[in-house]
DSSP file (Angstrom, degrees, kcal/mol; ACC not computed):
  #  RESIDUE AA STRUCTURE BP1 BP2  ACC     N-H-->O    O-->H-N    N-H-->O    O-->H-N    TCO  KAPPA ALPHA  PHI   PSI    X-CA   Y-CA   Z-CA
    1    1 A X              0   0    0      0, 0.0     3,-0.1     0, 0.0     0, 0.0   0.000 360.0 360.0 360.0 113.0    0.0    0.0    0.0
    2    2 A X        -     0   0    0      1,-0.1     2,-0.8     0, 0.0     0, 0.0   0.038 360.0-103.3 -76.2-171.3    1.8    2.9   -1.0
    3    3 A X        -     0   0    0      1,-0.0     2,-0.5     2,-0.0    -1,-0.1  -0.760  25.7-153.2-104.9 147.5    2.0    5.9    1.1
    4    4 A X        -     0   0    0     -2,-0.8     2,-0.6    -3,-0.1    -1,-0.0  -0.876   5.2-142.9-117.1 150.3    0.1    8.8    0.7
    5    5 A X        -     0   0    0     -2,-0.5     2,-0.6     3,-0.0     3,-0.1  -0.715  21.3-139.6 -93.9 130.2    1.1   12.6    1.9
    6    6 A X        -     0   0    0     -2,-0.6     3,-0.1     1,-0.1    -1,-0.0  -0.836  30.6 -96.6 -96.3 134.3   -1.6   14.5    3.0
    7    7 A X        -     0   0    0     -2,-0.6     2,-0.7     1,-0.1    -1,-0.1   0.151  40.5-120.1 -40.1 149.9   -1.7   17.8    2.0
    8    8 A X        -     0   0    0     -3,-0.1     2,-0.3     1,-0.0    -1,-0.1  -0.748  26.4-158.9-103.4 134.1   -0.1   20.0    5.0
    9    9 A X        -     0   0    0     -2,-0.7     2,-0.1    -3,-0.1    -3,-0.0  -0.601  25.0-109.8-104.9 162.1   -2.8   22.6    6.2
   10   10 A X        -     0   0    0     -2,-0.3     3,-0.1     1,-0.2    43,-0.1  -0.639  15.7-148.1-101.3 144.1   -1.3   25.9    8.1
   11   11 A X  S    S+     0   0    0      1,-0.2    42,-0.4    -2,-0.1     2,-0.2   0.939  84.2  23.7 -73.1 -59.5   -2.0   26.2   12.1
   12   12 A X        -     0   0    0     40,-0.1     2,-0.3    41,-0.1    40,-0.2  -0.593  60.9-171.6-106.2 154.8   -2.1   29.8   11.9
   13   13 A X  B     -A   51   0A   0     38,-1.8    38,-1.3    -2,-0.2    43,-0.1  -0.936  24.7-131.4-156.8 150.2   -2.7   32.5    9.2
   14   14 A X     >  -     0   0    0     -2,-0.3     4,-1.2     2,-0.2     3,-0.3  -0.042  39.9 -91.5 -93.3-177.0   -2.1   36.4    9.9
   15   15 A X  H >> S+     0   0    0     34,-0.3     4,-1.2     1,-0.2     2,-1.0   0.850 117.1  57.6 -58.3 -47.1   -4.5   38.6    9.0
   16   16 A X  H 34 S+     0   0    0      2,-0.2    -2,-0.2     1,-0.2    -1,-0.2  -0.937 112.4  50.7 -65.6  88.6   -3.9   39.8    5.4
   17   17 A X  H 34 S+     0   0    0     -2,-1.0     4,-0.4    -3,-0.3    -1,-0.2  -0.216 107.9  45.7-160.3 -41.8   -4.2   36.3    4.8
   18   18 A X  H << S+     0   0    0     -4,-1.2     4,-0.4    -3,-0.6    -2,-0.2   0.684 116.0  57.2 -52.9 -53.6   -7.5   36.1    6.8
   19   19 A X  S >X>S+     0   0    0     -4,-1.2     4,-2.9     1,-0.2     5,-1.5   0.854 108.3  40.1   1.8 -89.6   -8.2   39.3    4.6
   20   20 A X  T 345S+     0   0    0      1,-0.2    -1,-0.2     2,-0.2    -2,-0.2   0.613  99.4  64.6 -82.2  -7.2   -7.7   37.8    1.5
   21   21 A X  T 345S+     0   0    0     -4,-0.4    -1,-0.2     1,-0.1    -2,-0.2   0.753 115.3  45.8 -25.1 -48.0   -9.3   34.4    1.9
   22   22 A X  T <45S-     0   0    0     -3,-0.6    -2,-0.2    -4,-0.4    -3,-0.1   0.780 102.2-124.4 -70.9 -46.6  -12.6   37.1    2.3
   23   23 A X  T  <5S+     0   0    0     -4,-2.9     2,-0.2     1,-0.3    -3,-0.2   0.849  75.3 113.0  81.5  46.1  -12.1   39.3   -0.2
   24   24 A X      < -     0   0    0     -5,-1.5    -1,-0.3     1,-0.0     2,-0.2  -0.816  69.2 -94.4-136.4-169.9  -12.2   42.4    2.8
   25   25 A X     >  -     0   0    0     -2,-0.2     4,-1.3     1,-0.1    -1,-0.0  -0.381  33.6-115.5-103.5-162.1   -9.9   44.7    4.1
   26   26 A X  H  > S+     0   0    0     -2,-0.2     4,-2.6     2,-0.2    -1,-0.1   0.838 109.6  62.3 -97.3 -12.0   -8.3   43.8    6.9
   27   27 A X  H  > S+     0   0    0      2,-0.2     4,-2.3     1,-0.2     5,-0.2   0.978 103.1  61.2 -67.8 -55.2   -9.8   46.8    9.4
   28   28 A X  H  > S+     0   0    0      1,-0.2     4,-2.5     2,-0.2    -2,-0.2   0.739  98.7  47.0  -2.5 -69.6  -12.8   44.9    8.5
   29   29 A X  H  X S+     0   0    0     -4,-1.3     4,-3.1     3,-0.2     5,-0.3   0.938 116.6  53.0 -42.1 -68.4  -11.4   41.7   10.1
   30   30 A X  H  X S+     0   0    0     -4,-2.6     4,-3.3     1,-0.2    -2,-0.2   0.905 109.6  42.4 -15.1 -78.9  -10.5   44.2   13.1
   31   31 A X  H  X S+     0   0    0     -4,-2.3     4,-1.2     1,-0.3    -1,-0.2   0.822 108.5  55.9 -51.6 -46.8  -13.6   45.5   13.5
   32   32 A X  H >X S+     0   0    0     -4,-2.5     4,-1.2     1,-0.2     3,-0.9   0.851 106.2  57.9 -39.6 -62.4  -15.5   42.2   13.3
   33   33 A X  H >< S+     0   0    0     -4,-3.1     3,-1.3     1,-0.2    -1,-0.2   0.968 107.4  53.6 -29.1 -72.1  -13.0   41.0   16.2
   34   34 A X  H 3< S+     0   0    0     -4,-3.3    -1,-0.2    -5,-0.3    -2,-0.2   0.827 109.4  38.8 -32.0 -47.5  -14.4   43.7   17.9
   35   35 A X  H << S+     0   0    0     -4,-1.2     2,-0.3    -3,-0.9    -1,-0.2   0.632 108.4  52.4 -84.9 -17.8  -17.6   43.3   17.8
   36   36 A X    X<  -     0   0    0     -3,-1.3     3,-0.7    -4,-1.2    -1,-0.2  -0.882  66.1-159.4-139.9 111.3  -18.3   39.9   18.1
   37   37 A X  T 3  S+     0   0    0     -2,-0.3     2,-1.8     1,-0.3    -1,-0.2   0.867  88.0  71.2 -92.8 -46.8  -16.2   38.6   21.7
   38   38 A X  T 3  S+     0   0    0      1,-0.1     2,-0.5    20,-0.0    -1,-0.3   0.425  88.0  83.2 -80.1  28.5  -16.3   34.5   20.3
   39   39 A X    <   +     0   0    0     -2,-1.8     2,-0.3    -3,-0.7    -3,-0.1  -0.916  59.0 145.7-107.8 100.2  -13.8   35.8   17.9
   40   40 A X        -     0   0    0     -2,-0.5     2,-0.2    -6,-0.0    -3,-0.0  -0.607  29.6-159.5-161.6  85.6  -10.4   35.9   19.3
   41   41 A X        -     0   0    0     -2,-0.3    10,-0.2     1,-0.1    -2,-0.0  -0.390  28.5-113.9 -77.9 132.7   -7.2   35.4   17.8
   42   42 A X  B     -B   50   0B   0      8,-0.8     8,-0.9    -2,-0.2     2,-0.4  -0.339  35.4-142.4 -63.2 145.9   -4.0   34.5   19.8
   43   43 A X        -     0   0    0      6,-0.2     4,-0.2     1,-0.1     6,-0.2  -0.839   3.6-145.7-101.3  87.6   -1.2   37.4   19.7
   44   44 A X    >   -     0   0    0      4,-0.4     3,-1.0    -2,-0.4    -1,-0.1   0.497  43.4 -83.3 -10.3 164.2    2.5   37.1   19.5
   45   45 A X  T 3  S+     0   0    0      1,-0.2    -1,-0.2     2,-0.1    -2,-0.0   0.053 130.8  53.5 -56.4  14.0    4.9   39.7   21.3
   46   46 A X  T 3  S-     0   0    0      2,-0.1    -1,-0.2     0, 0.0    -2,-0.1   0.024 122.1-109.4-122.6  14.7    4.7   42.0   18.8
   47   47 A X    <   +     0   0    0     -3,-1.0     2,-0.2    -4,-0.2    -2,-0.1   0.702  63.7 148.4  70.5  22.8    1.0   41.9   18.9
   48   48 A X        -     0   0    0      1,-0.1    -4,-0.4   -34,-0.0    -1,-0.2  -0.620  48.5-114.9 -60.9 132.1    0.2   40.2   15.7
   49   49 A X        -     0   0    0     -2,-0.2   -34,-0.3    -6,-0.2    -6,-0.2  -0.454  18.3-157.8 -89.7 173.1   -2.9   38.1   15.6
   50   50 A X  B     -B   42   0B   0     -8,-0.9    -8,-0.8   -36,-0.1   -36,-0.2  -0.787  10.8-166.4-132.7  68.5   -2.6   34.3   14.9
   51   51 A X  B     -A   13   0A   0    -38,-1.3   -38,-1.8   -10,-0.2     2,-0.1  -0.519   3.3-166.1 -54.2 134.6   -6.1   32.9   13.4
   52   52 A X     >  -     0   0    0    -40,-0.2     4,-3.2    -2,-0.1     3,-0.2  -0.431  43.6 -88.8 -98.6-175.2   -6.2   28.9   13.5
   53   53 A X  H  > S+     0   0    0    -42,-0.4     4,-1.6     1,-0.2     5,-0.3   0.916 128.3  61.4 -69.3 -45.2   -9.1   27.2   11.4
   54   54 A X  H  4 S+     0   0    0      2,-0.3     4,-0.4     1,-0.1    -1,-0.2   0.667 107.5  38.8 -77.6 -15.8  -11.4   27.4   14.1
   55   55 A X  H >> S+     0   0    0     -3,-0.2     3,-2.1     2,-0.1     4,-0.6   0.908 122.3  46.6 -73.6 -67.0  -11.4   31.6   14.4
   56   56 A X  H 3X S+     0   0    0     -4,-3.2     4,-1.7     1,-0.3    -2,-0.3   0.656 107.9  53.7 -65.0 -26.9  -11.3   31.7   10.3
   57   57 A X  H 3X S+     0   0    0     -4,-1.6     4,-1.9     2,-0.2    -1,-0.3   0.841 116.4  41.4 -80.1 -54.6  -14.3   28.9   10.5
   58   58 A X  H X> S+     0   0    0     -3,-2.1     3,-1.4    -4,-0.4     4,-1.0   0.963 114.2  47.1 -55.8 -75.1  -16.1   32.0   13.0
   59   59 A X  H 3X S+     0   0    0     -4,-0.6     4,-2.4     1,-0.3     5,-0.2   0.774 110.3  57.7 -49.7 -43.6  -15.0   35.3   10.7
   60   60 A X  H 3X S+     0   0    0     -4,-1.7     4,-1.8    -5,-0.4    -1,-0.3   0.839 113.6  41.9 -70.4 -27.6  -16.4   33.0    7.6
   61   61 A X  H <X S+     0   0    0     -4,-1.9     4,-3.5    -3,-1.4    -2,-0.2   0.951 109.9  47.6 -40.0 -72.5  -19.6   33.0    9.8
   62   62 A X  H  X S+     0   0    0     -4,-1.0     4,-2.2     2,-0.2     5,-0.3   0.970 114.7  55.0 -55.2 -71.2  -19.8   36.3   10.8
   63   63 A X  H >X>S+     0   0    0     -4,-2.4     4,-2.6     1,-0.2     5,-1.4   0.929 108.0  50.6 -13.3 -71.6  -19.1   36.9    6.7
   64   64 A X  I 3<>S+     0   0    0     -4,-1.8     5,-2.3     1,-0.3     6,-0.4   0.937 114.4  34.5 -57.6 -52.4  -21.8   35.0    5.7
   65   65 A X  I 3<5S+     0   0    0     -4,-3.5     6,-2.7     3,-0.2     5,-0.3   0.681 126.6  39.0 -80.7   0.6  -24.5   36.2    7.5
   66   66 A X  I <<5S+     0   0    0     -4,-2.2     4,-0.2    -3,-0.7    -2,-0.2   0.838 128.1  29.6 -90.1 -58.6  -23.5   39.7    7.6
   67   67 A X  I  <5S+     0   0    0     -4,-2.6    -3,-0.2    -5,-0.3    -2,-0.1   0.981 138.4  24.6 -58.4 -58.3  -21.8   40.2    3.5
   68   68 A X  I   <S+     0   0    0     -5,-1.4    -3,-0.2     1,-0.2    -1,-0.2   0.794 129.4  37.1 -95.5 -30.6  -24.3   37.4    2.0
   69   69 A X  S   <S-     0   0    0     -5,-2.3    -3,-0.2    -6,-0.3    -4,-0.2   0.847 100.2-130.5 -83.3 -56.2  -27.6   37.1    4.3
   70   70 A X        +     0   0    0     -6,-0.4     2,-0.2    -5,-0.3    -4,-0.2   0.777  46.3 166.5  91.0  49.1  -27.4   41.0    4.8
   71   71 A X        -     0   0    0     -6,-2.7    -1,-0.1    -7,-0.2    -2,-0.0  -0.556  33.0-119.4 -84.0 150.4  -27.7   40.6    8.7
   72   72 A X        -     0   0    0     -2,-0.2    -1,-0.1     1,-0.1    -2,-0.1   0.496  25.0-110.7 -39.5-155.4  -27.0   43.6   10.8
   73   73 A X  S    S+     0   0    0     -3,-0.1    -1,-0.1    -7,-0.0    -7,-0.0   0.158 124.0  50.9-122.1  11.6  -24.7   43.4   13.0
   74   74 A X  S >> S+     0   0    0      3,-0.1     4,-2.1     2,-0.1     3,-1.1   0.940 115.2  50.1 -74.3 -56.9  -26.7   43.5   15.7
   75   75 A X  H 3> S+     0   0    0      1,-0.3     4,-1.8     2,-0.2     5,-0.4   0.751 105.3  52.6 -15.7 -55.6  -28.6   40.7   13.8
   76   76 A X  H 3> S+     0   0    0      2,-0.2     4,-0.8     1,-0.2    -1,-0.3   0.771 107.6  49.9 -80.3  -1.7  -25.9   38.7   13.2
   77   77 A X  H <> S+     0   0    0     -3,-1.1     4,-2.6     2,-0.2    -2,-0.2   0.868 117.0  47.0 -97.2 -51.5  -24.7   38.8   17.3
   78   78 A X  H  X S+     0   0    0     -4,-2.1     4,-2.0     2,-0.2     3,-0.2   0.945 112.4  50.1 -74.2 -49.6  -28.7   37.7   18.1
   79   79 A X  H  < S+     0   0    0     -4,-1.8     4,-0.3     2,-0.2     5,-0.2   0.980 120.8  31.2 -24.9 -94.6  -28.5   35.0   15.4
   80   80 A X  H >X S+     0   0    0     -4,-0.8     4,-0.9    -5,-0.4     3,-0.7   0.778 121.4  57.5 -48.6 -23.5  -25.2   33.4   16.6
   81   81 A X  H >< S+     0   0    0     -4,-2.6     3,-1.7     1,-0.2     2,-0.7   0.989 113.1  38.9 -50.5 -83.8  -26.4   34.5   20.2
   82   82 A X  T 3< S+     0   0    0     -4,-2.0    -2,-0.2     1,-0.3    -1,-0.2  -0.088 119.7  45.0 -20.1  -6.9  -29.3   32.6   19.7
   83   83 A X  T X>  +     0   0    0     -3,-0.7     3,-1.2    -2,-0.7     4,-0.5   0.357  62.4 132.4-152.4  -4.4  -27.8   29.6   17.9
   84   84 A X  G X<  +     0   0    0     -3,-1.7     3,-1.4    -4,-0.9     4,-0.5   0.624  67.8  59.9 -24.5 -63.7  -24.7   28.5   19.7
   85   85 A X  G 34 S+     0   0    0      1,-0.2     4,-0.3     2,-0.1     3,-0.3   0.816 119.7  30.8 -48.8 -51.4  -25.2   24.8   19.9
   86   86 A X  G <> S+     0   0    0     -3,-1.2     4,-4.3     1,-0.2     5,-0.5   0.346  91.4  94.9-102.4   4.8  -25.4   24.6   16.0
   87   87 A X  H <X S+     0   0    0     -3,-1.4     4,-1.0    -4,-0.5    -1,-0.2   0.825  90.2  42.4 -64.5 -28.9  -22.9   27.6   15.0
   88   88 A X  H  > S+     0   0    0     -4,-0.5     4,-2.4    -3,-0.3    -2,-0.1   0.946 120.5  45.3 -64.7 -68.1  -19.5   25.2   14.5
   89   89 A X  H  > S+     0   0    0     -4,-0.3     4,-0.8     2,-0.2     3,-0.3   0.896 112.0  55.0 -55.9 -38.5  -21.8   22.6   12.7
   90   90 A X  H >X S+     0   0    0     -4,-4.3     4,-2.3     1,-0.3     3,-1.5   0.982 112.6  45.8 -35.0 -62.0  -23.6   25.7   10.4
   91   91 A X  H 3X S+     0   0    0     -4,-1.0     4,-1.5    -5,-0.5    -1,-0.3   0.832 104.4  49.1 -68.6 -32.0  -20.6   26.7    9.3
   92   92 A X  H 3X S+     0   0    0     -4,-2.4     4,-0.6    -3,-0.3    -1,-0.2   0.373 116.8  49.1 -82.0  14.7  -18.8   23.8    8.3
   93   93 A X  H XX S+     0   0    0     -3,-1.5     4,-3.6    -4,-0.8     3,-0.6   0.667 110.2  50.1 -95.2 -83.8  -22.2   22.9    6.2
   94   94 A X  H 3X S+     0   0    0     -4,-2.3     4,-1.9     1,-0.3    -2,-0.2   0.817 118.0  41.6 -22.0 -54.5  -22.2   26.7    4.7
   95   95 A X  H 3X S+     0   0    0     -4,-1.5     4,-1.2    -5,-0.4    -1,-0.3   0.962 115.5  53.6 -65.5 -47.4  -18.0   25.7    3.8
   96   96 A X  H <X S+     0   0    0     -3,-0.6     4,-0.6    -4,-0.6    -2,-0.3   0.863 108.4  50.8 -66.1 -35.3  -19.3   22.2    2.6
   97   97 A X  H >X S+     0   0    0     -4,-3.6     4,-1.9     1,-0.3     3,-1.8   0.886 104.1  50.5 -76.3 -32.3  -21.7   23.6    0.3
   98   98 A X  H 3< S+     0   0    0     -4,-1.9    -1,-0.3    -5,-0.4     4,-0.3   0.609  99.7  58.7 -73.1 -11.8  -19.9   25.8   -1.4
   99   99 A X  H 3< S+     0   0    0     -4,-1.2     4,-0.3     1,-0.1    -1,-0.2   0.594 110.9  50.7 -95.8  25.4  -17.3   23.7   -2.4
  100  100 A X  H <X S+     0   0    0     -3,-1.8     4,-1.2    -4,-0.6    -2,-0.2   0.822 106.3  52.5 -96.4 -17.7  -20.2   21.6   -4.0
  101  101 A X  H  X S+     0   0    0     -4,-1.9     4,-1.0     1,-0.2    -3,-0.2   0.517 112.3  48.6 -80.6  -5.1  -21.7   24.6   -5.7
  102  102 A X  H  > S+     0   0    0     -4,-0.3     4,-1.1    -5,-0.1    -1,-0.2   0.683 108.6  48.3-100.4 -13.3  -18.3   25.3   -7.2
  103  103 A X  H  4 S+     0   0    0     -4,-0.3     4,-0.5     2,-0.1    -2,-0.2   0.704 115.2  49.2 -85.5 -14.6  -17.6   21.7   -8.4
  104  104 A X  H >X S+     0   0    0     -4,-1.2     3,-4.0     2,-0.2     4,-0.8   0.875 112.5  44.9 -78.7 -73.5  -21.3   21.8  -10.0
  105  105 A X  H 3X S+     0   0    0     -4,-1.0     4,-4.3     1,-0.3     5,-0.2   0.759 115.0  48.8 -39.6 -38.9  -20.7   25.2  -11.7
  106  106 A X  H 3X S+     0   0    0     -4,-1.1     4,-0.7     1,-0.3    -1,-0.3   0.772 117.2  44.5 -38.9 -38.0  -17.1   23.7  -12.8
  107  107 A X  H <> S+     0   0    0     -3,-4.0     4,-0.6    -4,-0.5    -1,-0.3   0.807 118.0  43.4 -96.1 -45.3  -19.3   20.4  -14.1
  108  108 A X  H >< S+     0   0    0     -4,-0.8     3,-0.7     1,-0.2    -2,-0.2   0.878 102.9  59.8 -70.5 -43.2  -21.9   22.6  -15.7
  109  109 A X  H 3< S+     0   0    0     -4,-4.3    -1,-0.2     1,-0.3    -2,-0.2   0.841 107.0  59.5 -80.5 -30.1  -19.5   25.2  -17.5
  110  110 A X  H 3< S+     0   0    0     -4,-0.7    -1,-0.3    -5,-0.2    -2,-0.2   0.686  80.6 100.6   2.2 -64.6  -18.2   21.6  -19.3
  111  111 A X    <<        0   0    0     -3,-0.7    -3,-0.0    -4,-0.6     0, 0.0  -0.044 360.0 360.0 -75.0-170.7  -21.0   20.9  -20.6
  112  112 A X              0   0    0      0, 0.0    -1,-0.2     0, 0.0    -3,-0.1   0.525 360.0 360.0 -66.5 360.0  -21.9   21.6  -24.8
């Protein structure tokens, strides 16, 4: 059985990085932090934030229902308030789905 390498996924990603995943700017990211406390990236000694998958998994949340649902942001705090228990699973459905709605367009733009 030969071996296979699994691709190596990053612990951390900085902010522009966070940023450009989004397609925002990176006060954006800021603010969002701000606003919404279950968002909370570890900081270095030079005060840099450190996102893992599970903050960018949150900020893709926060995204979605703010950028794409067109929630408040008051809205989007009562939502997530209001939803805890199913906010990790939401979001990794919301991730799942879109990379099936890009492998259909992909499938579609194929055909004649």
């Amino acid at each position: 059985m030969p071996y296979k390498e699994k691709p190596i996924e990053k612990k951390y990603f900085t902010i522009g990085e966070v940023a450009k995943e989004l397609g925002v700017a990176t006060s954006l990211i800021r603010f969002w932090e701000s606003q919404f406390t279950f968002i909370s990236p570890k900081k270095n000694k030079k005060g840099n934030r450190k996102f893992t998958q599970e903050d960018l998994k949150k900020i893709k949340l926060v995204y979605h229902l703010v950028k794409e649902k067109g929630y408040t942001l008051q809205g989007a705090q009562e939502h997530i308030k209001n939803h805890k228990e199913t906010i990790s699973t939401d979001a990794e459905m919301i991730t799942s789905l879109k990379k099936i709605r890009g492998f259909l367009e992909e499938m579609k733009s194929q055909l004649p």
